[in-house]
Backbone as JSON Lines, residues from 0, in Angstrom:
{"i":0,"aa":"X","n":[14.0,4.92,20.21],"ca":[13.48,5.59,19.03],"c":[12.73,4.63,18.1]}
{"i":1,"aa":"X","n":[12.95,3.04,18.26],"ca":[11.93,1.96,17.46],"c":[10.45,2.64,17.22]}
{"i":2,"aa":"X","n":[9.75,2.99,18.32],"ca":[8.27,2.93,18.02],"c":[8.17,4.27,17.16]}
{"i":3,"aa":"X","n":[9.2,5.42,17.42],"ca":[8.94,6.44,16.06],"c":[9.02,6.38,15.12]}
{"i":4,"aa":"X","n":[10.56,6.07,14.91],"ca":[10.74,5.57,14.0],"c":[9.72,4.32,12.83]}
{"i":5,"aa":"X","n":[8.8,3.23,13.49],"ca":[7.91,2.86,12.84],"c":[6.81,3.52,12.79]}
{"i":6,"aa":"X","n":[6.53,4.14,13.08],"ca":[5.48,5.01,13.0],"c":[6.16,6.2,11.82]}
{"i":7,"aa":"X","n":[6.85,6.49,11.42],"ca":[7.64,7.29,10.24],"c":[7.54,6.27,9.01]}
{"i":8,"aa":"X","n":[7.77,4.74,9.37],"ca":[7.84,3.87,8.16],"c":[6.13,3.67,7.59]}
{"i":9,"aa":"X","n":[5.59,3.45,8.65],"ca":[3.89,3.0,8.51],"c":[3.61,4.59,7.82]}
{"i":10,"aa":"X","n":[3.41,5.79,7.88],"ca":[3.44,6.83,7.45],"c":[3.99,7.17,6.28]}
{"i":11,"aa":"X","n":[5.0,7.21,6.05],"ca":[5.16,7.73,4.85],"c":[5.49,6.35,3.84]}
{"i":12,"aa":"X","n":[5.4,4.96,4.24],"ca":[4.77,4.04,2.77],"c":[3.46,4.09,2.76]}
{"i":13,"aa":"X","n":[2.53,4.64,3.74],"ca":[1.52,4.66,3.14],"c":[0.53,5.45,2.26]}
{"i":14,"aa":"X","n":[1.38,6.91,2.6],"ca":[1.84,8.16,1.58],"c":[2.07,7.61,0.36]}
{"i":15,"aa":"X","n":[3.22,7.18,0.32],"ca":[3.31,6.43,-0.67],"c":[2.36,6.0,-1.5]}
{"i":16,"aa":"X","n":[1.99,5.03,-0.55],"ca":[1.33,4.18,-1.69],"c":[-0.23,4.43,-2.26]}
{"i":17,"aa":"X","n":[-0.79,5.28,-1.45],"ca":[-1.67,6.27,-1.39],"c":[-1.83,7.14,-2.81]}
{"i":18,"aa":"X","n":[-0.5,7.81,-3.17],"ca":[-0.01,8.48,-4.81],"c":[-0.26,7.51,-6.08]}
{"i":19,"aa":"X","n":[0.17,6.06,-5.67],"ca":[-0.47,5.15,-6.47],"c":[-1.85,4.61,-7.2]}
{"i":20,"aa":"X","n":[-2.44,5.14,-5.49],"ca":[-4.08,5.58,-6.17],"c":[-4.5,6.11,-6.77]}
{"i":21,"aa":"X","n":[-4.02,7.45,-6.23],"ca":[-4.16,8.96,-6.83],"c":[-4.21,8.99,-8.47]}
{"i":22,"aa":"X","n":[-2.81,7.77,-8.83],"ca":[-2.54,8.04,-10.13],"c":[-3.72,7.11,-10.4]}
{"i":23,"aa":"X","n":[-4.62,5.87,-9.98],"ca":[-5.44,5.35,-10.9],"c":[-6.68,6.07,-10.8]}
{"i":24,"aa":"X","n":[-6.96,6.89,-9.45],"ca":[-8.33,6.89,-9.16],"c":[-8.86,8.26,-9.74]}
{"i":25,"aa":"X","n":[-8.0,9.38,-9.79],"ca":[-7.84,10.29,-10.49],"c":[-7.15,10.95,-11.16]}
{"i":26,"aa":"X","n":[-6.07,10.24,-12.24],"ca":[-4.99,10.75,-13.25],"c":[-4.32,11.24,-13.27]}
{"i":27,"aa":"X","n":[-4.1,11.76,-11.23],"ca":[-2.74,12.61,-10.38],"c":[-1.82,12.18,-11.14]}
{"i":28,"aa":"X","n":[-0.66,12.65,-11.0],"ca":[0.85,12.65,-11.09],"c":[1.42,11.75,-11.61]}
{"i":29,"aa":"X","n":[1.19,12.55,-12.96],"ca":[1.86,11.98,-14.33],"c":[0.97,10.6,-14.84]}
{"i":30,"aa":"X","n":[-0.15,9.58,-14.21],"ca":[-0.39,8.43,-14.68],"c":[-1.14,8.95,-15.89]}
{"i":31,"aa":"X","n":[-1.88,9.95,-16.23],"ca":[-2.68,9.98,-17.45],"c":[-3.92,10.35,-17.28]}
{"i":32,"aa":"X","n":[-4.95,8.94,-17.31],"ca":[-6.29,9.48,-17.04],"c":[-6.75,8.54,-16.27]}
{"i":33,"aa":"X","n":[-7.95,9.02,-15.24],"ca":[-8.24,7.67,-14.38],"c":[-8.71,7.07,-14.85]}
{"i":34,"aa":"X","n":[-8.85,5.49,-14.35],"ca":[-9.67,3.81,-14.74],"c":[-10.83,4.04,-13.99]}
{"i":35,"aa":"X","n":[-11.68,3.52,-15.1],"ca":[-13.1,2.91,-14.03],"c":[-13.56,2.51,-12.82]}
{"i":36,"aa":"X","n":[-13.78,3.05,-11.73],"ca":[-14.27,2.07,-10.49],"c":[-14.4,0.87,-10.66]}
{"i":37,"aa":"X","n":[-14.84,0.41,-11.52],"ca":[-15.46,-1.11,-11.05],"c":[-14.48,-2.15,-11.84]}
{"i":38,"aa":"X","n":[-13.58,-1.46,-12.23],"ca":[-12.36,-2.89,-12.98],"c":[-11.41,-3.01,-11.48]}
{"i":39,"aa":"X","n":[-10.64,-4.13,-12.24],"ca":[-9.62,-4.39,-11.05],"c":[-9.27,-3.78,-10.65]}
{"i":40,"aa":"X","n":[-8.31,-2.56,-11.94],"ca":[-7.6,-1.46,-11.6],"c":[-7.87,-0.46,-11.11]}
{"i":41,"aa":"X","n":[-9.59,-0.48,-10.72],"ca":[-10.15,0.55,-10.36],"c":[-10.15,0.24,-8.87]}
{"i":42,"aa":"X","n":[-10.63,-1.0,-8.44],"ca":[-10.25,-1.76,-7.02],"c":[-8.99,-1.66,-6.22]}
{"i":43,"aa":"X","n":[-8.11,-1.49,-7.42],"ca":[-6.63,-1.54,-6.84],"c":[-6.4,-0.24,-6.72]}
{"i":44,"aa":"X","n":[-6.93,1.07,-7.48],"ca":[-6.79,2.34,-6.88],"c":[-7.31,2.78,-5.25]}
{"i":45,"aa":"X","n":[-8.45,1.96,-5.38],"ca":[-9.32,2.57,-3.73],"c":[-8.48,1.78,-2.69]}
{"i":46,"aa":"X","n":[-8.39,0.8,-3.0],"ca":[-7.42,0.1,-1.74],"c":[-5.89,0.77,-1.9]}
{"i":47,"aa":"X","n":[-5.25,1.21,-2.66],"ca":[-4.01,1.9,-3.07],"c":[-4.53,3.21,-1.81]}
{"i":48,"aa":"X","n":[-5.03,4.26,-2.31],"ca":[-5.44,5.57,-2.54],"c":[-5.93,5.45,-0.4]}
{"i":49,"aa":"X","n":[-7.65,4.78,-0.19],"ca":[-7.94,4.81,0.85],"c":[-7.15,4.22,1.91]}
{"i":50,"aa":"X","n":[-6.76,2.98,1.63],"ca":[-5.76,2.04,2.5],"c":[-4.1,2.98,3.21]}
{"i":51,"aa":"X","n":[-3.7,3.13,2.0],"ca":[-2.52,4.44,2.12],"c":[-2.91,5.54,3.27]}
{"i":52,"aa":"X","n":[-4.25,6.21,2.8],"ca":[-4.02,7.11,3.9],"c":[-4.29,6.73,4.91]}
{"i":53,"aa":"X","n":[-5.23,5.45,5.42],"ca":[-5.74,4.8,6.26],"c":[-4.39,4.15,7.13]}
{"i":54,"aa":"X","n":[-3.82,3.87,6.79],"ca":[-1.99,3.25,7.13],"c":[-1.31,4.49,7.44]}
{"i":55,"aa":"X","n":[-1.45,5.62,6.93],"ca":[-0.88,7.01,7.16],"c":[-1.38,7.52,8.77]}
{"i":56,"aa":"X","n":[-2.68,7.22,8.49],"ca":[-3.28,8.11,9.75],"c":[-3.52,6.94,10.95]}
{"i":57,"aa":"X","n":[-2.91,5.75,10.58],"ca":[-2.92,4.47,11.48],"c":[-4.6,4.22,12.36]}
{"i":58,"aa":"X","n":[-5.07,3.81,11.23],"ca":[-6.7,4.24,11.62],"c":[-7.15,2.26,10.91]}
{"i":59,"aa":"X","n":[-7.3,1.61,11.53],"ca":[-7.37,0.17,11.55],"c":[-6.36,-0.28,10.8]}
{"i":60,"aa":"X","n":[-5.35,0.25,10.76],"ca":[-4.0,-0.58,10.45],"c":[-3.81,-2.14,9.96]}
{"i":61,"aa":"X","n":[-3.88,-2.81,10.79],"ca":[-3.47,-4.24,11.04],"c":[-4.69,-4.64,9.92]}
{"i":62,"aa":"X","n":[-5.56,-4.81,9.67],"ca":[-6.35,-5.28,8.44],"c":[-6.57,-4.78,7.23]}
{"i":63,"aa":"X","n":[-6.12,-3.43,7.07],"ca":[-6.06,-2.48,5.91],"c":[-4.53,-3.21,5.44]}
{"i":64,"aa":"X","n":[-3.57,-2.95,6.47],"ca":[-2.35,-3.3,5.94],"c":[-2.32,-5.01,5.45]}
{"i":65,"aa":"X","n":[-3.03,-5.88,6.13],"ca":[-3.26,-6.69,5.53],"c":[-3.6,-6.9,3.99]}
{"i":66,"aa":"X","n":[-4.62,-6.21,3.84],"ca":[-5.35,-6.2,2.3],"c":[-3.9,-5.2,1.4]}
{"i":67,"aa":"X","n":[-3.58,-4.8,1.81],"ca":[-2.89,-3.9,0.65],"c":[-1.79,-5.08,0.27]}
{"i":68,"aa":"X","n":[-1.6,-5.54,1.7],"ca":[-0.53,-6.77,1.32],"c":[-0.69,-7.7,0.33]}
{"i":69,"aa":"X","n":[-1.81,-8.23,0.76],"ca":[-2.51,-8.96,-0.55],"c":[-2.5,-8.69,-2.14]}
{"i":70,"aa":"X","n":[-2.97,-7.52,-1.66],"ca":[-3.16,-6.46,-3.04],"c":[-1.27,-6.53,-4.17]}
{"i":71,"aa":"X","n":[-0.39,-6.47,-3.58],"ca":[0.26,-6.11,-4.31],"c":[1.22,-7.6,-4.43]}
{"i":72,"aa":"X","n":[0.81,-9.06,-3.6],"ca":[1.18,-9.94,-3.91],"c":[0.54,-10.78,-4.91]}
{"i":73,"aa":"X","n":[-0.45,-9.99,-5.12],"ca":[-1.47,-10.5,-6.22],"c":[-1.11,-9.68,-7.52]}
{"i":74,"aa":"X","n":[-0.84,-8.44,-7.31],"ca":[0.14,-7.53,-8.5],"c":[1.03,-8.0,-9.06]}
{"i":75,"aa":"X","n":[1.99,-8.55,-8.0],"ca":[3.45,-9.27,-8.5],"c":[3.17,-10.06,-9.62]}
{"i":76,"aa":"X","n":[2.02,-10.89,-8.63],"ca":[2.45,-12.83,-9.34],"c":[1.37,-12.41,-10.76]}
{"i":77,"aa":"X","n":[0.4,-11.4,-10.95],"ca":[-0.19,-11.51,-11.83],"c":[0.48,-10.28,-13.22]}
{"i":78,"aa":"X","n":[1.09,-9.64,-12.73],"ca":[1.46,-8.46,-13.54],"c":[3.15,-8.47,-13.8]}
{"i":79,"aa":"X","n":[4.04,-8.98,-13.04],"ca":[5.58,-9.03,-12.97],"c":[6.07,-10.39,-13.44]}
{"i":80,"aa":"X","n":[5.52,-11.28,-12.48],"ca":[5.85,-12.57,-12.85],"c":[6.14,-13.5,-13.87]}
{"i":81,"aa":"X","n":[4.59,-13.27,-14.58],"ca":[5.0,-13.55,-15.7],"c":[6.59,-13.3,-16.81]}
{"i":82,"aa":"X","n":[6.79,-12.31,-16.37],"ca":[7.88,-11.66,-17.47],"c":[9.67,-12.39,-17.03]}
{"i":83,"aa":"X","n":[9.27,-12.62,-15.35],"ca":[10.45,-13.75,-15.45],"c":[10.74,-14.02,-13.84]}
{"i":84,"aa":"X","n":[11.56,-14.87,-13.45],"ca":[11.15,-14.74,-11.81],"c":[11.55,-13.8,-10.72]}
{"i":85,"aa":"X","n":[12.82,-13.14,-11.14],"ca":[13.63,-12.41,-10.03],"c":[13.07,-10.83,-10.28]}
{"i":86,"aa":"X","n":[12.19,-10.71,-9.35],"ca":[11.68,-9.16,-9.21],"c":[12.43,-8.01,-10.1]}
{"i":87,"aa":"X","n":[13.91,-7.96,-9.85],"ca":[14.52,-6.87,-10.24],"c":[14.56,-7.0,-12.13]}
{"i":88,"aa":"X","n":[14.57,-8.1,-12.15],"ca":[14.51,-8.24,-13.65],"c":[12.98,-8.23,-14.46]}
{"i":89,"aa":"X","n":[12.09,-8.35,-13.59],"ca":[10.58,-8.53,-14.21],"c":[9.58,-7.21,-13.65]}
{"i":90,"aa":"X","n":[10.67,-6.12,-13.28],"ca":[10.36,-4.78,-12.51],"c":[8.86,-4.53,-11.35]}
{"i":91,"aa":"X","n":[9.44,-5.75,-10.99],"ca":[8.23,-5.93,-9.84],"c":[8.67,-6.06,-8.31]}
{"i":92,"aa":"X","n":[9.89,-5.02,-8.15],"ca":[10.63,-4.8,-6.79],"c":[9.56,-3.98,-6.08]}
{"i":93,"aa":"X","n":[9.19,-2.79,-6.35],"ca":[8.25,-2.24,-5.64],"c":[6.95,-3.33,-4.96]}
{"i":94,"aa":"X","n":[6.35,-3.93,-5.75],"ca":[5.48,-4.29,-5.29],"c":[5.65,-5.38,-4.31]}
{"i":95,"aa":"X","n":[6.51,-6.18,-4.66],"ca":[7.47,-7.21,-3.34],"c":[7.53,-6.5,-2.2]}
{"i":96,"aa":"X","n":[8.36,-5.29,-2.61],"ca":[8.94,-4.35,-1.28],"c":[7.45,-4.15,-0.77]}
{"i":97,"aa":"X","n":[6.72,-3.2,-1.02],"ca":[5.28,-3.01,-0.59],"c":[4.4,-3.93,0.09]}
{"i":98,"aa":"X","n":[4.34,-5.37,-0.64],"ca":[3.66,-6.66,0.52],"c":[4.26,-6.76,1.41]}
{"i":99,"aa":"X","n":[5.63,-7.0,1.69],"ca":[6.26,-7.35,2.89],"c":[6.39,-6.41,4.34]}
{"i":100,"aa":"X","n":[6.38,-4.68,3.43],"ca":[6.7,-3.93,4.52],"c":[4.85,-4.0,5.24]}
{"i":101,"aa":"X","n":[3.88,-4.35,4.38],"ca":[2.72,-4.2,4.69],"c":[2.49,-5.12,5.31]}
{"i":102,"aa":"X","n":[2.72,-6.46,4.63],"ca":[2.99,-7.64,6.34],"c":[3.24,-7.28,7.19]}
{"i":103,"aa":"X","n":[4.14,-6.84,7.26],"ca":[5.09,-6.5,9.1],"c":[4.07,-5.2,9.76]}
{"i":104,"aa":"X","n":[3.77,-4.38,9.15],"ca":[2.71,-3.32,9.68],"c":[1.14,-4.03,9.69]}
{"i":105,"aa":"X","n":[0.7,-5.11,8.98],"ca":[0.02,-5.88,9.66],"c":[0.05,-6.4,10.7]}
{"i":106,"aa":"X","n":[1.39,-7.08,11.25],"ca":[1.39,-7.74,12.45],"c":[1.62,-6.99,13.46]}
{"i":107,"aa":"X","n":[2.36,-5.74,13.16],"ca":[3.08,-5.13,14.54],"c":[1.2,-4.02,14.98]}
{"i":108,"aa":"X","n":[0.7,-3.14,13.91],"ca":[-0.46,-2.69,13.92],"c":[-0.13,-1.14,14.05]}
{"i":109,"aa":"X","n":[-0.84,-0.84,14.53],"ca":[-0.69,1.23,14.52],"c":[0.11,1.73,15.06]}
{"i":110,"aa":"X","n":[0.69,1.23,16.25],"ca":[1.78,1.55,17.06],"c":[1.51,3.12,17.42]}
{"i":111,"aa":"X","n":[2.75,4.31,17.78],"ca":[2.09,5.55,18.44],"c":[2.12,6.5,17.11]}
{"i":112,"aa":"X","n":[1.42,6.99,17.44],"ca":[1.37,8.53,16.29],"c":[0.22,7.69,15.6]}
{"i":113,"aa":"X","n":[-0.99,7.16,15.96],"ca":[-1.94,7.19,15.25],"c":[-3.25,7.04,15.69]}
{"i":114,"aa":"X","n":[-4.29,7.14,14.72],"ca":[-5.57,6.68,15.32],"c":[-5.85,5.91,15.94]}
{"i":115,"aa":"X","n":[-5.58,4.66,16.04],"ca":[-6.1,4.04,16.85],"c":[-5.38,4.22,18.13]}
{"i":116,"aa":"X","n":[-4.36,4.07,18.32],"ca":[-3.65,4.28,19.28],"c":[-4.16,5.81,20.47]}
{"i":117,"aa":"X","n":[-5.34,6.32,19.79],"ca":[-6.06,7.55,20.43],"c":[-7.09,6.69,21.01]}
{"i":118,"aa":"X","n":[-7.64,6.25,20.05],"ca":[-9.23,5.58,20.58],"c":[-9.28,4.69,21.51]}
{"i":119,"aa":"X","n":[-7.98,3.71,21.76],"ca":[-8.12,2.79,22.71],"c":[-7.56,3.58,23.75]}
């Protein structure tokens, strides 16, 4: 049951993290109002928002999941960190949790139940 089972994890964090966009790129669910395209936060919605579903529908995986990885280790250290070092106390668990599971779906890649896994 491993390869479904990851294919359930790659799927629905990227659902996930996808809603995160949603909330910057268009003021979905509950964030307010959307940010600008062209600020960071506007950068960090499209890679949130496209990347998510792109990881959802396992449609170049392994380099999308890369960048999101990035994306939210660059969140941490620039947005959490500061406030003190241990994630749970500087409320920057999510985004820890989020790079790492996105590492590992970088390396392992689309696995079954997805696009690419059709095309090749």
């Amino acid at each position: 049951m491993a390869p479904v089972f990851y294919a359930l994890l790659r799927i629905m964090a990227g659902l996930a993290f996808a809603q995160h966009g949603a909330q910057k790129l268009f003021g979905l669910l509950g964030a307010g109002q959307a940010v600008p395209l062209l600020t960071q936060r506007g950068l960090a919605g499209i890679i949130e928002f496209l990347g998510g579903l792109m990881m959802a529908l396992g449609l170049f995986t392994g380099p999308v999941a890369f960048i999101a990885s990035g994306e939210m280790a660059w969140a941490f250290f620039q947005s959490h960190f500061p406030r003190g070092f241990w994630p749970i106390q500087n409320g920057g668990e999510l985004a820890v949790l989020y790079c790492f599971i996105f590492l590992y779906i970088s390396a392992v890649g689309s696995g079954r139940l997805s696009i690419d896994s059709i095309r090749k």
